[in-house]
C-alpha atoms as one frame of an Amber mdcrd trajectory, in Angstrom:
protein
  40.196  17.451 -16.161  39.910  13.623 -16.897  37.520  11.921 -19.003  36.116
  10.701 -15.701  35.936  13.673 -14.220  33.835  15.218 -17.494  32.018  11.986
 -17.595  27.505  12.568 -17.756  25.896   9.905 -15.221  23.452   7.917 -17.532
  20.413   7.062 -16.404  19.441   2.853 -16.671  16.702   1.157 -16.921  15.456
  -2.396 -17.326  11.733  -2.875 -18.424   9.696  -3.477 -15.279   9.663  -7.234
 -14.933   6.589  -8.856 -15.999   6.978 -11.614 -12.913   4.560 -10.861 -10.249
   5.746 -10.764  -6.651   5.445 -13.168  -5.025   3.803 -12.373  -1.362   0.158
 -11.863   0.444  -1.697  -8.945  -1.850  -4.815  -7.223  -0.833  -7.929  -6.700
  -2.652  -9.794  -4.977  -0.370 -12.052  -4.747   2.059 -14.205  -8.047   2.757
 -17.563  -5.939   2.747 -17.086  -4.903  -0.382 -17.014  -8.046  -1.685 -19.832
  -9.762   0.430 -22.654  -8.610  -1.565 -23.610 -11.929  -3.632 -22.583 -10.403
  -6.616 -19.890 -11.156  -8.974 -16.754  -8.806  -8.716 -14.220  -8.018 -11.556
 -10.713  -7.504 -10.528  -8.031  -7.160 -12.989  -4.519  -8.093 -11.067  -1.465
  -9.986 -11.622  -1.779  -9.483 -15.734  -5.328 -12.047 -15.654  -8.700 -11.262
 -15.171 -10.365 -12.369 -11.418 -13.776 -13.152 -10.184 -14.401 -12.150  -6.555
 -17.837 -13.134  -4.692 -19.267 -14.645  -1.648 -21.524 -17.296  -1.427 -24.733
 -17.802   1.047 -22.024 -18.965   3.245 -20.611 -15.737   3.625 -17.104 -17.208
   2.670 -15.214 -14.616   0.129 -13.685 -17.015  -3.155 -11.298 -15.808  -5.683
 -11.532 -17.493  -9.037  -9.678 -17.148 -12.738 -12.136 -14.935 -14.177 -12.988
 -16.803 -17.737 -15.044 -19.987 -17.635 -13.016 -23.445 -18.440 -15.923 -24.636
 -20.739 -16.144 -22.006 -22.957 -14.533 -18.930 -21.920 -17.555 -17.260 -20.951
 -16.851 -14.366 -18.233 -17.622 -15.610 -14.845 -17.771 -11.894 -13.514 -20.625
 -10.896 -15.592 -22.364 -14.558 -14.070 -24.715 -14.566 -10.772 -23.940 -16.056
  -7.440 -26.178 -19.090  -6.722 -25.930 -20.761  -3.880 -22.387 -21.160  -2.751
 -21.301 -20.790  -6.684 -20.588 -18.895  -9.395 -22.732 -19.140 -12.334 -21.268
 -18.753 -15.986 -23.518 -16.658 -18.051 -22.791 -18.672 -21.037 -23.909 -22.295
 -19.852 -24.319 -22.113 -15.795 -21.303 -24.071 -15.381 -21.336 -23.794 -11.244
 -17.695 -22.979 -10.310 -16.997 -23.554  -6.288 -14.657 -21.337  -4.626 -12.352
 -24.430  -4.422 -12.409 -24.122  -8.412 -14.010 -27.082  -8.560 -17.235 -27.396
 -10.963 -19.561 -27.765  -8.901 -23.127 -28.928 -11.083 -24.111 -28.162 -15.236
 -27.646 -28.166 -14.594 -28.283 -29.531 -18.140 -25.665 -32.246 -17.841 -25.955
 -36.205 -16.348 -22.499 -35.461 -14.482 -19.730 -33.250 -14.102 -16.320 -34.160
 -16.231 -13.889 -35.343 -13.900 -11.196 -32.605 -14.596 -13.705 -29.874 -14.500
 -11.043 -27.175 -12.267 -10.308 -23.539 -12.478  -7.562 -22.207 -11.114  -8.453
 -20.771  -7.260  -6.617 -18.058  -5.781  -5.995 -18.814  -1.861  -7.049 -16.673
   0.097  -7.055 -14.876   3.755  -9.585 -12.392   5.935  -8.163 -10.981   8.316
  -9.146  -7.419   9.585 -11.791  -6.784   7.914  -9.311  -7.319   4.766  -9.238
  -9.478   2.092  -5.841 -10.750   1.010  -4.781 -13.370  -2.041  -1.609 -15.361
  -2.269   0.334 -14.915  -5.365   3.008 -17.344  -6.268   4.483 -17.801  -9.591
   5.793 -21.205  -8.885   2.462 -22.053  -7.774   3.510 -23.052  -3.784   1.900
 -22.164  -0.713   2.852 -19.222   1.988   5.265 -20.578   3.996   3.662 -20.536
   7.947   6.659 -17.963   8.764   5.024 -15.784   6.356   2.484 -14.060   7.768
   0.440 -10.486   8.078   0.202  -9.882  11.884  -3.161  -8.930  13.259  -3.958
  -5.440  13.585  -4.331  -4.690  17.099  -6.739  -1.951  17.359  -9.601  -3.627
  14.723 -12.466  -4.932  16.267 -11.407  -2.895  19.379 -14.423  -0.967  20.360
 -12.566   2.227  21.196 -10.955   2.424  17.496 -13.154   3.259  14.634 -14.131
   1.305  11.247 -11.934   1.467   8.287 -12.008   4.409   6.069 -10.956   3.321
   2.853  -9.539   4.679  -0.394  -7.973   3.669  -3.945  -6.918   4.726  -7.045
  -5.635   3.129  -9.818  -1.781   4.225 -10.871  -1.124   3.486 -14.638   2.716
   4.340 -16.187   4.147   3.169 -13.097   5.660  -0.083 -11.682   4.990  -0.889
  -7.766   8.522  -0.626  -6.785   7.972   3.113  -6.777   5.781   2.733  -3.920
   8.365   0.562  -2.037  11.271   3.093  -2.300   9.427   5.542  -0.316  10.215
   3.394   2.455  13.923   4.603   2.754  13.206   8.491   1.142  13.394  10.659
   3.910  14.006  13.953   2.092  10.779  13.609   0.475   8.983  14.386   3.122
   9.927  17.598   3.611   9.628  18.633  -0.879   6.510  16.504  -1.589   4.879
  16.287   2.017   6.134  19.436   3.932   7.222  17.829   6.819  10.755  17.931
   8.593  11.650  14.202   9.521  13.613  14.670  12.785  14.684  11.024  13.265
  14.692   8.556  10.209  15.268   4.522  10.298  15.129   1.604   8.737  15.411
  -2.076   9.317  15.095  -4.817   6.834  15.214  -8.464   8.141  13.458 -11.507
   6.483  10.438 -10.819   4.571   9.778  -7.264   6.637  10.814  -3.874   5.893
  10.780  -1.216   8.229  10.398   2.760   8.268  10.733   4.225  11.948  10.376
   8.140  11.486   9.210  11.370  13.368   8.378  14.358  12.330   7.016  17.991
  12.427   5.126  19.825   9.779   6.490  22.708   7.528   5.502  26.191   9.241
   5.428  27.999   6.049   2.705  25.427   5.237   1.277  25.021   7.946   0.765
  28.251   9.668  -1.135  29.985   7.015  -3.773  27.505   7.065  -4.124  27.355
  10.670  -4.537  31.034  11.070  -7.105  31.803  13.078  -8.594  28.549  13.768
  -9.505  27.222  16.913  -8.064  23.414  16.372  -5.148  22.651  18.371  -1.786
  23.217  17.053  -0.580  19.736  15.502   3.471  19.145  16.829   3.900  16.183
  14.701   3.625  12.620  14.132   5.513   9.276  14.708   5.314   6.672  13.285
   6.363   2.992  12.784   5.412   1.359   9.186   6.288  -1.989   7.850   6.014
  -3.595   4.994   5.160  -7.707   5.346   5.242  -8.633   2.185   6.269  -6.902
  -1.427   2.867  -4.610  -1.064   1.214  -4.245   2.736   2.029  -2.081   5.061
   0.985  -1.053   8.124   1.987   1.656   9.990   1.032   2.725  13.289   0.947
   6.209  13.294   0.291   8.762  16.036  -0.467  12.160  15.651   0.987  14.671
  18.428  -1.094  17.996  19.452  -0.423  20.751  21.613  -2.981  21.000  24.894
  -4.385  18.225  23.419  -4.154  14.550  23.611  -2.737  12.081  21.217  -4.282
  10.527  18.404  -3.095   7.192  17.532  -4.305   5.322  14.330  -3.380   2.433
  12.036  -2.575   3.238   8.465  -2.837   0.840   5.701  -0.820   1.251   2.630
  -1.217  -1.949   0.437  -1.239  -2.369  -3.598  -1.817  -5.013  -6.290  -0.178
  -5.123  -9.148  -3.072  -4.891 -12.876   0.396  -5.573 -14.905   3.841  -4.641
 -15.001   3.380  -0.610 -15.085   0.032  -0.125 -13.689  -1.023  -1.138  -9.754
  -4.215  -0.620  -7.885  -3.372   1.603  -4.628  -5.117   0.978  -1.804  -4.963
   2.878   1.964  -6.950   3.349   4.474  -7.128   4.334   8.467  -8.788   3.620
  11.522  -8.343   5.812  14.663  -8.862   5.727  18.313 -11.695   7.667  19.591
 -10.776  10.548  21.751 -12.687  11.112  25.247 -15.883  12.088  25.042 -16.590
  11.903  21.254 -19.802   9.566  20.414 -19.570   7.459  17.262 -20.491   9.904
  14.944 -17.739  12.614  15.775 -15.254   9.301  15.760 -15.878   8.266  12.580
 -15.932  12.176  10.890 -12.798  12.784  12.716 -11.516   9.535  10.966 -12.701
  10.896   7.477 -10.658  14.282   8.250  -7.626  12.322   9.004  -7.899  10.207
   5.850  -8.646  13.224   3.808  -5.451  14.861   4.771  -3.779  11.540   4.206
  -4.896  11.041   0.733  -3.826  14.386   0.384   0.032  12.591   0.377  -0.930
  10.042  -1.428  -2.127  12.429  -3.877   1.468  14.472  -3.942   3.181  10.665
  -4.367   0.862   9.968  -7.561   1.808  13.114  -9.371   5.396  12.269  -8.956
   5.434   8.778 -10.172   3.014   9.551 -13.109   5.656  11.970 -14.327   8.591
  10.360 -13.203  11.061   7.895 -14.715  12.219   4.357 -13.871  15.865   4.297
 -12.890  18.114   1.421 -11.521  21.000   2.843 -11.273  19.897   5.935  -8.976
  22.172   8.681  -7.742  22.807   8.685  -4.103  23.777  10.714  -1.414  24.637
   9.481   2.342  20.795  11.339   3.322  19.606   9.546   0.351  19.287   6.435
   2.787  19.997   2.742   1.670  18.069   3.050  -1.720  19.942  -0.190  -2.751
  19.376  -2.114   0.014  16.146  -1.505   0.037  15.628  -3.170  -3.414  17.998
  -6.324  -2.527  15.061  -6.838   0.171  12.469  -6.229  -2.517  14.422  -9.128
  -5.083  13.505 -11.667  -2.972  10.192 -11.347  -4.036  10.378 -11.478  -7.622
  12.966 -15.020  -7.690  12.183 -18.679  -7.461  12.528 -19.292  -3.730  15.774
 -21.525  -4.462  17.215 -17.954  -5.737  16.448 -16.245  -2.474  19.955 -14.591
  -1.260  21.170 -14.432   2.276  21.854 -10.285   1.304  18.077 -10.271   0.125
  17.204 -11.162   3.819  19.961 -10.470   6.541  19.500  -8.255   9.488  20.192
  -4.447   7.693  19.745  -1.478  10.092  20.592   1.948   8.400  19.817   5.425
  10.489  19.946   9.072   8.932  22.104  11.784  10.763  18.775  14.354   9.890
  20.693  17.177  11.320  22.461  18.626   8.616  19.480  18.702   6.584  16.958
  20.165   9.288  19.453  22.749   9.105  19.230  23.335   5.876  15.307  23.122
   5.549  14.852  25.092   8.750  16.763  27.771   6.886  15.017  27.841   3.802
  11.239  27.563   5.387  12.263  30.766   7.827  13.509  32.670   4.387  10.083
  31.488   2.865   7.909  33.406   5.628   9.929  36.409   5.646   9.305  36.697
   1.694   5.930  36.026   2.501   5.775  38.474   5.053   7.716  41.503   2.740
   5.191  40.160  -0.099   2.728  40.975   2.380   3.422  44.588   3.482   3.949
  45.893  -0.254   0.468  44.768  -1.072
Protein backbone atom coordinates (compact mmCIF):
# COMPACT_ATOMS: atom_id res chain seq x y z
CA UNK A 1 0.00 0.00 0.00
CA UNK A 2 1.33 3.57 -0.88
CA UNK A 3 1.69 6.43 1.29
CA UNK A 4 -1.25 7.77 -0.68
CA UNK A 5 -3.19 5.08 -0.39
CA UNK A 6 -2.65 5.10 3.76
CA UNK A 7 -2.94 8.79 3.58
CA UNK A 8 -5.94 10.43 6.59
CA UNK A 9 -8.10 13.22 4.69
CA UNK A 10 -7.55 16.38 6.92
CA UNK A 11 -10.12 18.42 7.58
CA UNK A 12 -9.48 22.59 6.62
CA UNK A 13 -10.66 25.39 7.71
CA UNK A 14 -10.27 29.14 7.27
CA UNK A 15 -11.81 31.43 10.04
CA UNK A 16 -15.22 32.55 8.80
CA UNK A 17 -14.51 35.82 7.04
CA UNK A 18 -15.36 38.81 8.93
CA UNK A 19 -16.57 40.68 5.43
CA UNK A 20 -20.24 40.85 5.31
CA UNK A 21 -22.04 39.79 2.14
CA UNK A 22 -22.76 41.84 0.20
CA UNK A 23 -26.64 41.50 -1.06
CA UNK A 24 -30.45 42.56 0.04
CA UNK A 25 -30.80 41.14 3.93
CA UNK A 26 -34.01 40.99 5.76
CA UNK A 27 -34.90 42.20 9.08
CA UNK A 28 -38.19 41.31 9.30
CA UNK A 29 -41.45 41.89 9.03
CA UNK A 30 -42.50 45.71 8.46
CA UNK A 31 -45.25 45.44 11.31
CA UNK A 32 -42.99 44.68 13.63
CA UNK A 33 -41.20 47.54 13.21
CA UNK A 34 -44.11 50.12 12.70
CA UNK A 35 -44.85 50.68 16.22
CA UNK A 36 -43.15 54.27 16.87
CA UNK A 37 -40.76 52.80 18.96
CA UNK A 38 -37.12 52.46 18.71
CA UNK A 39 -35.86 48.90 17.64
CA UNK A 40 -32.39 47.35 18.45
CA UNK A 41 -30.94 45.13 15.88
CA UNK A 42 -27.53 43.85 16.15
CA UNK A 43 -26.34 42.79 12.36
CA UNK A 44 -23.45 43.08 10.17
CA UNK A 45 -20.88 43.26 13.43
CA UNK A 46 -22.60 47.16 14.41
CA UNK A 47 -25.36 48.01 16.39
CA UNK A 48 -28.82 49.32 14.30
CA UNK A 49 -31.73 51.47 15.13
CA UNK A 50 -34.97 50.47 13.38
CA UNK A 51 -38.29 52.73 13.71
CA UNK A 52 -41.00 54.37 11.81
CA UNK A 53 -41.95 57.73 11.91
CA UNK A 54 -45.68 59.39 11.87
CA UNK A 55 -45.15 58.88 8.26
CA UNK A 56 -45.33 55.35 8.49
CA UNK A 57 -41.97 55.10 6.48
CA UNK A 58 -39.60 52.23 8.20
CA UNK A 59 -35.65 53.99 8.60
CA UNK A 60 -32.61 52.11 9.45
CA UNK A 61 -29.95 54.08 11.23
CA UNK A 62 -26.20 53.33 12.86
CA UNK A 63 -27.37 52.72 16.22
CA UNK A 64 -24.92 55.17 18.43
CA UNK A 65 -25.52 58.91 18.27
CA UNK A 66 -22.72 61.07 16.22
CA UNK A 67 -22.69 63.75 19.05
CA UNK A 68 -21.95 61.81 21.80
CA UNK A 69 -22.42 58.24 21.39
CA UNK A 70 -25.52 58.09 23.18
CA UNK A 71 -27.74 54.91 22.05
CA UNK A 72 -30.32 55.97 19.64
CA UNK A 73 -32.32 52.64 20.32
CA UNK A 74 -32.99 53.34 23.86
CA UNK A 75 -34.26 57.19 22.33
CA UNK A 76 -38.13 57.92 21.41
CA UNK A 77 -39.60 58.47 18.03
CA UNK A 78 -40.79 62.10 17.60
CA UNK A 79 -42.21 63.11 14.79
CA UNK A 80 -40.58 61.67 11.76
CA UNK A 81 -37.17 61.29 14.01
CA UNK A 82 -35.28 59.61 16.25
CA UNK A 83 -34.54 61.17 19.46
CA UNK A 84 -31.09 60.57 21.30
CA UNK A 85 -31.65 60.03 24.92
CA UNK A 86 -28.54 61.80 25.75
CA UNK A 87 -29.17 65.36 24.10
CA UNK A 88 -32.36 64.92 21.59
CA UNK A 89 -30.16 65.17 18.72
CA UNK A 90 -33.19 64.46 15.97
CA UNK A 91 -31.67 61.93 13.51
CA UNK A 92 -33.91 61.63 10.06
CA UNK A 93 -34.13 58.40 8.43
CA UNK A 94 -31.95 60.00 5.67
CA UNK A 95 -29.25 60.22 8.60
CA UNK A 96 -29.43 63.58 8.44
CA UNK A 97 -29.76 65.65 11.89
CA UNK A 98 -32.65 66.83 11.67
CA UNK A 99 -33.15 69.77 14.82
CA UNK A 100 -31.05 70.05 18.60
CA UNK A 101 -33.82 71.64 20.24
CA UNK A 102 -31.38 73.55 22.52
CA UNK A 103 -29.17 74.65 19.66
CA UNK A 104 -29.39 78.08 17.17
CA UNK A 105 -28.63 75.59 14.14
CA UNK A 106 -27.66 72.31 13.15
CA UNK A 107 -23.67 71.75 12.25
CA UNK A 108 -23.42 71.37 8.71
CA UNK A 109 -21.87 67.78 8.72
CA UNK A 110 -24.29 66.57 11.25
CA UNK A 111 -24.83 62.69 9.23
CA UNK A 112 -25.14 59.19 10.44
CA UNK A 113 -24.65 56.58 8.41
CA UNK A 114 -28.33 55.29 6.84
CA UNK A 115 -28.88 51.88 5.84
CA UNK A 116 -31.05 51.80 2.43
CA UNK A 117 -33.69 50.20 2.57
CA UNK A 118 -36.75 48.20 0.76
CA UNK A 119 -40.60 46.97 1.75
CA UNK A 120 -41.71 44.79 -0.17
CA UNK A 121 -44.18 41.99 0.98
CA UNK A 122 -44.90 42.87 3.96
CA UNK A 123 -40.90 42.54 4.48
CA UNK A 124 -38.40 44.70 5.41
CA UNK A 125 -35.07 44.34 3.64
CA UNK A 126 -31.54 46.49 4.07
CA UNK A 127 -28.78 46.76 1.54
CA UNK A 128 -25.43 45.82 2.74
CA UNK A 129 -22.40 46.79 0.80
CA UNK A 130 -18.96 46.88 2.05
CA UNK A 131 -17.72 49.16 -0.60
CA UNK A 132 -20.47 51.34 0.24
CA UNK A 133 -22.35 51.26 -3.57
CA UNK A 134 -25.81 50.88 -4.39
CA UNK A 135 -27.86 47.55 -5.63
CA UNK A 136 -27.35 47.37 -9.01
CA UNK A 137 -31.21 47.63 -10.80
CA UNK A 138 -30.49 43.87 -12.08
CA UNK A 139 -30.42 43.01 -8.55
CA UNK A 140 -33.54 42.54 -7.33
CA UNK A 141 -36.02 40.34 -4.87
CA UNK A 142 -39.03 39.48 -7.14
CA UNK A 143 -42.46 40.07 -5.72
CA UNK A 144 -44.12 37.35 -4.05
CA UNK A 145 -47.05 36.47 -5.97
CA UNK A 146 -49.53 35.17 -3.61
CA UNK A 147 -49.10 38.29 -0.78
CA UNK A 148 -51.74 40.60 -0.70
CA UNK A 149 -53.78 37.96 -2.65
CA UNK A 150 -56.95 37.58 -0.77
CA UNK A 151 -57.15 33.81 -1.14
CA UNK A 152 -53.53 33.31 0.57
CA UNK A 153 -53.16 33.95 4.20
CA UNK A 154 -50.89 36.51 6.33
CA UNK A 155 -47.40 35.68 7.17
CA UNK A 156 -46.64 33.39 9.96
CA UNK A 157 -43.39 34.22 11.13
CA UNK A 158 -40.51 32.74 13.11
CA UNK A 159 -36.71 33.30 14.25
CA UNK A 160 -34.09 32.24 16.22
CA UNK A 161 -30.87 33.36 16.74
CA UNK A 162 -27.88 30.71 15.65
CA UNK A 163 -24.59 31.48 17.58
CA UNK A 164 -21.19 29.11 16.75
CA UNK A 165 -22.14 29.10 13.27
CA UNK A 166 -21.30 31.07 10.07
CA UNK A 167 -24.31 31.63 7.40
CA UNK A 168 -22.75 29.63 4.75
CA UNK A 169 -24.09 26.62 6.60
CA UNK A 170 -27.45 27.65 5.74
CA UNK A 171 -26.52 28.11 2.02
CA UNK A 172 -25.08 24.56 1.52
CA UNK A 173 -28.34 23.06 2.23
CA UNK A 174 -29.22 24.25 -1.04
CA UNK A 175 -27.31 21.41 -2.94
CA UNK A 176 -27.65 18.53 0.20
CA UNK A 177 -30.05 16.23 -0.96
CA UNK A 178 -29.22 13.27 1.30
CA UNK A 179 -30.10 15.27 4.19
CA UNK A 180 -33.36 15.13 3.72
CA UNK A 181 -33.92 11.82 4.14
CA UNK A 182 -31.20 11.58 7.86
CA UNK A 183 -32.19 14.99 9.32
CA UNK A 184 -35.76 15.53 7.69
CA UNK A 185 -37.11 11.96 6.90
CA UNK A 186 -38.02 12.52 3.59
CA UNK A 187 -36.99 10.56 0.31
CA UNK A 188 -36.09 13.30 -2.39
CA UNK A 189 -37.23 11.59 -5.62
CA UNK A 190 -35.92 14.22 -8.08
CA UNK A 191 -33.12 16.73 -6.97
CA UNK A 192 -31.75 19.97 -9.02
CA UNK A 193 -29.98 22.77 -9.05
CA UNK A 194 -29.25 25.79 -11.12
CA UNK A 195 -26.99 28.63 -10.33
CA UNK A 196 -26.89 31.61 -12.80
CA UNK A 197 -26.08 35.29 -11.86
CA UNK A 198 -26.89 36.33 -8.46
CA UNK A 199 -29.71 33.29 -8.06
CA UNK A 200 -29.38 29.92 -6.76
CA UNK A 201 -31.75 27.34 -7.28
CA UNK A 202 -33.06 24.04 -5.46
CA UNK A 203 -35.82 22.18 -7.62
CA UNK A 204 -36.75 18.97 -5.48
CA UNK A 205 -39.68 16.48 -4.79
CA UNK A 206 -40.27 14.37 -2.35
CA UNK A 207 -42.17 11.83 -0.13
CA UNK A 208 -42.01 11.42 3.58
CA UNK A 209 -40.27 8.52 5.53
CA UNK A 210 -43.04 5.73 6.34
CA UNK A 211 -41.29 4.56 9.35
CA UNK A 212 -41.84 8.18 10.47
CA UNK A 213 -44.59 8.90 9.25
CA UNK A 214 -46.98 6.11 9.68
CA UNK A 215 -46.80 5.80 13.36
CA UNK A 216 -47.93 9.20 13.86
CA UNK A 217 -50.67 9.08 11.50
CA UNK A 218 -52.18 6.01 12.97
CA UNK A 219 -55.49 6.31 13.40
CA UNK A 220 -56.11 9.78 12.46
CA UNK A 221 -58.59 11.00 10.27
CA UNK A 222 -56.28 13.72 8.24
CA UNK A 223 -55.58 12.78 4.81
CA UNK A 224 -52.58 10.86 3.98
CA UNK A 225 -49.79 13.52 2.92
CA UNK A 226 -47.92 11.98 -0.63
CA UNK A 227 -45.36 14.61 -0.61
CA UNK A 228 -44.21 17.92 -1.51
CA UNK A 229 -42.51 19.89 -4.40
CA UNK A 230 -40.96 22.43 -4.35
CA UNK A 231 -38.96 25.21 -6.13
CA UNK A 232 -36.62 27.51 -3.73
CA UNK A 233 -34.23 30.18 -4.69
CA UNK A 234 -31.97 32.04 -3.19
CA UNK A 235 -31.71 36.00 -4.62
CA UNK A 236 -29.18 37.14 -2.84
CA UNK A 237 -26.40 35.56 -0.22
CA UNK A 238 -29.48 35.11 2.47
CA UNK A 239 -33.35 35.13 0.94
CA UNK A 240 -35.03 32.58 -0.27
CA UNK A 241 -38.15 31.82 -1.37
CA UNK A 242 -39.51 28.76 -2.15
CA UNK A 243 -42.75 27.90 -3.45
CA UNK A 244 -43.72 24.89 -1.97
CA UNK A 245 -46.75 22.65 -2.45
CA UNK A 246 -47.86 20.07 -0.35
CA UNK A 247 -49.52 16.87 -2.11
CA UNK A 248 -52.48 14.82 -0.24
CA UNK A 249 -54.28 11.85 -1.01
CA UNK A 250 -58.35 12.45 -1.68
CA UNK A 251 -57.51 15.71 -0.96
CA UNK A 252 -56.54 18.80 -2.74
CA UNK A 253 -53.27 20.57 -2.92
CA UNK A 254 -51.89 22.98 -0.68
CA UNK A 255 -49.63 25.44 -2.14
CA UNK A 256 -47.67 28.02 0.04
CA UNK A 257 -44.69 30.37 -0.09
CA UNK A 258 -41.84 29.70 2.25
CA UNK A 259 -39.43 32.24 3.35
CA UNK A 260 -36.04 31.29 4.46
CA UNK A 261 -33.92 34.53 4.92
CA UNK A 262 -30.96 35.38 7.57
CA UNK A 263 -28.75 38.27 8.70
CA UNK A 264 -25.62 37.93 9.68
CA UNK A 265 -24.94 39.52 14.08
CA UNK A 266 -21.05 38.72 13.17
CA UNK A 267 -18.96 36.30 11.58
CA UNK A 268 -20.25 33.00 13.56
CA UNK A 269 -23.56 33.98 14.76
CA UNK A 270 -26.78 34.91 12.23
CA UNK A 271 -30.33 35.74 13.02
CA UNK A 272 -32.66 33.02 11.17
CA UNK A 273 -35.65 34.07 9.97
CA UNK A 274 -38.71 31.89 8.04
CA UNK A 275 -41.91 32.13 7.65
CA UNK A 276 -45.11 30.89 5.38
CA UNK A 277 -48.18 31.94 3.94
CA UNK A 278 -50.68 29.45 2.39
CA UNK A 279 -53.59 29.34 0.12
CA UNK A 280 -56.86 28.83 1.69
CA UNK A 281 -58.53 25.63 0.82
CA UNK A 282 -62.41 25.63 -0.25
CA UNK A 283 -64.61 26.30 2.17
CA UNK A 284 -62.34 27.24 5.15
CA UNK A 285 -63.25 30.89 6.67
CA UNK A 286 -60.32 32.99 7.87
CA UNK A 287 -59.92 31.55 11.03
CA UNK A 288 -59.40 27.79 9.94
CA UNK A 289 -56.90 29.52 7.13
CA UNK A 290 -54.79 31.09 9.28
CA UNK A 291 -54.64 27.89 12.09
CA UNK A 292 -54.04 25.67 9.22
CA UNK A 293 -51.11 28.11 8.36
CA UNK A 294 -49.77 27.88 12.04
CA UNK A 295 -49.86 23.87 11.68
CA UNK A 296 -47.89 24.07 8.57
CA UNK A 297 -45.29 26.41 10.06
CA UNK A 298 -45.12 24.36 13.16
CA UNK A 299 -44.13 21.32 11.27
CA UNK A 300 -41.77 23.50 9.32
CA UNK A 301 -39.91 24.86 12.20
CA UNK A 302 -39.83 21.48 13.18
CA UNK A 303 -36.82 21.23 10.17
CA UNK A 304 -35.52 24.12 10.95
CA UNK A 305 -35.19 22.88 14.34
CA UNK A 306 -33.31 19.41 13.10
CA UNK A 307 -30.90 21.98 10.83
CA UNK A 308 -29.98 24.06 14.14
CA UNK A 309 -28.89 21.07 16.13
CA UNK A 310 -26.61 20.07 13.38
CA UNK A 311 -24.82 23.25 12.77
CA UNK A 312 -24.53 24.05 16.56
CA UNK A 313 -22.56 20.83 16.84
CA UNK A 314 -21.01 20.73 13.67
CA UNK A 315 -17.68 21.90 12.26
CA UNK A 316 -16.60 24.35 9.54
CA UNK A 317 -14.88 22.57 6.68
CA UNK A 318 -13.63 23.87 3.23
CA UNK A 319 -12.28 21.24 1.94
CA UNK A 320 -15.43 18.79 2.25
CA UNK A 321 -15.52 15.18 1.17
CA UNK A 322 -17.68 14.45 -1.73
CA UNK A 323 -19.48 11.91 -3.35
CA UNK A 324 -21.25 12.15 -6.97
CA UNK A 325 -24.95 12.22 -4.63
CA UNK A 326 -23.16 14.69 -2.60
CA UNK A 327 -24.29 17.28 -5.38
CA UNK A 328 -22.08 20.31 -6.53
CA UNK A 329 -21.02 21.34 -2.90
CA UNK A 330 -18.22 23.41 -4.62
CA UNK A 331 -20.05 25.04 -7.00
CA UNK A 332 -22.35 26.02 -4.86
CA UNK A 333 -19.81 28.12 -2.83
CA UNK A 334 -18.07 29.66 -6.14
CA UNK A 335 -21.77 31.18 -6.50
CA UNK A 336 -21.73 32.18 -2.85
CA UNK A 337 -17.88 34.09 -3.40
CA UNK A 338 -19.31 36.50 -5.37
CA UNK A 339 -20.82 37.90 -2.54
CA UNK A 340 -18.12 38.35 -0.21
CA UNK A 341 -15.46 40.23 -3.13
CA UNK A 342 -15.18 43.78 -4.33
CA UNK A 343 -17.44 43.72 -7.38
CA UNK A 344 -14.21 44.23 -9.70
CA UNK A 345 -13.29 40.58 -8.20
CA UNK A 346 -16.55 39.06 -9.32
CA UNK A 347 -15.53 35.83 -11.56
CA UNK A 348 -17.28 34.71 -14.67
CA UNK A 349 -17.22 30.87 -12.70
CA UNK A 350 -18.87 32.77 -9.65
CA UNK A 351 -21.83 33.53 -12.07
CA UNK A 352 -22.12 31.32 -15.31
CA UNK A 353 -25.09 29.25 -16.18
CA UNK A 354 -24.35 25.81 -13.78
CA UNK A 355 -27.11 23.14 -13.97
CA UNK A 356 -26.25 19.94 -11.89
CA UNK A 357 -29.14 17.02 -11.47
CA UNK A 358 -28.89 13.95 -8.97
CA UNK A 359 -29.48 10.35 -10.40
CA UNK A 360 -31.71 9.77 -6.78
CA UNK A 361 -32.20 6.23 -7.75
CA UNK A 362 -29.50 4.45 -6.32
CA UNK A 363 -30.04 6.02 -3.11
CA UNK A 364 -33.99 5.61 -2.91
CA UNK A 365 -32.89 2.20 -3.20
CA UNK A 366 -30.90 2.16 -0.58
CA UNK A 367 -33.19 4.23 1.88
CA UNK A 368 -36.27 2.35 0.72
CA UNK A 369 -34.39 -0.67 1.99
CA UNK A 370 -33.37 0.44 5.19
CA UNK A 371 -36.90 2.28 6.20
CA UNK A 372 -38.78 -1.28 5.21
CA UNK A 373 -36.02 -3.14 7.65
CA UNK A 374 -36.89 -0.32 10.25
CA UNK A 375 -40.77 -1.29 10.39
CA UNK A 376 -40.23 -4.87 10.42
CA UNK A 377 -37.92 -4.37 13.65
CA UNK A 378 -40.53 -2.29 14.81
CA UNK A 379 -43.08 -4.65 14.12
CA UNK A 380 -40.95 -7.95 15.83
CA UNK A 381 -40.25 -5.26 18.74
CA UNK A 382 -43.83 -5.10 18.80
CA UNK A 383 -45.10 -8.71 19.11
CA UNK A 384 -42.44 -9.67 21.93
CA UNK A 385 -43.86 -6.95 24.09
Amino acid sequence: MSVADNEVRQIESDEAPTRFARGWHCLGLERDFADGKPHRITAFGVKLVVFAGEDGKVSVLDGYCRHMGGDLTQGTVKGNEIACPFHDWRWGGDGKCKAIPYARRVPLRARTQAWQTLVQDGLLFVWNDPEGNPPPEDVTIPKISGYDDPEYTDWVWYQTTIEGANCREIVDNVVDMAHFFYVHYSFPTFFKNIFEGHVATQFMTGTGREDIIRPQTEGSTAPKSTGNSSVASYHGPSFMIDDLTYHYEDAPDVPSVLINCHYPVDANTFVLQYGVIVKKLPGLDDAAAEAMARKMGDFIKIGFEQDVEIWKNKTRIDNPLLCEEDGPVYQLRRWYEQFYVDVADVAPEMTERFEFEIDTTRPNEAWRAEVEQNIADRADAAEKV
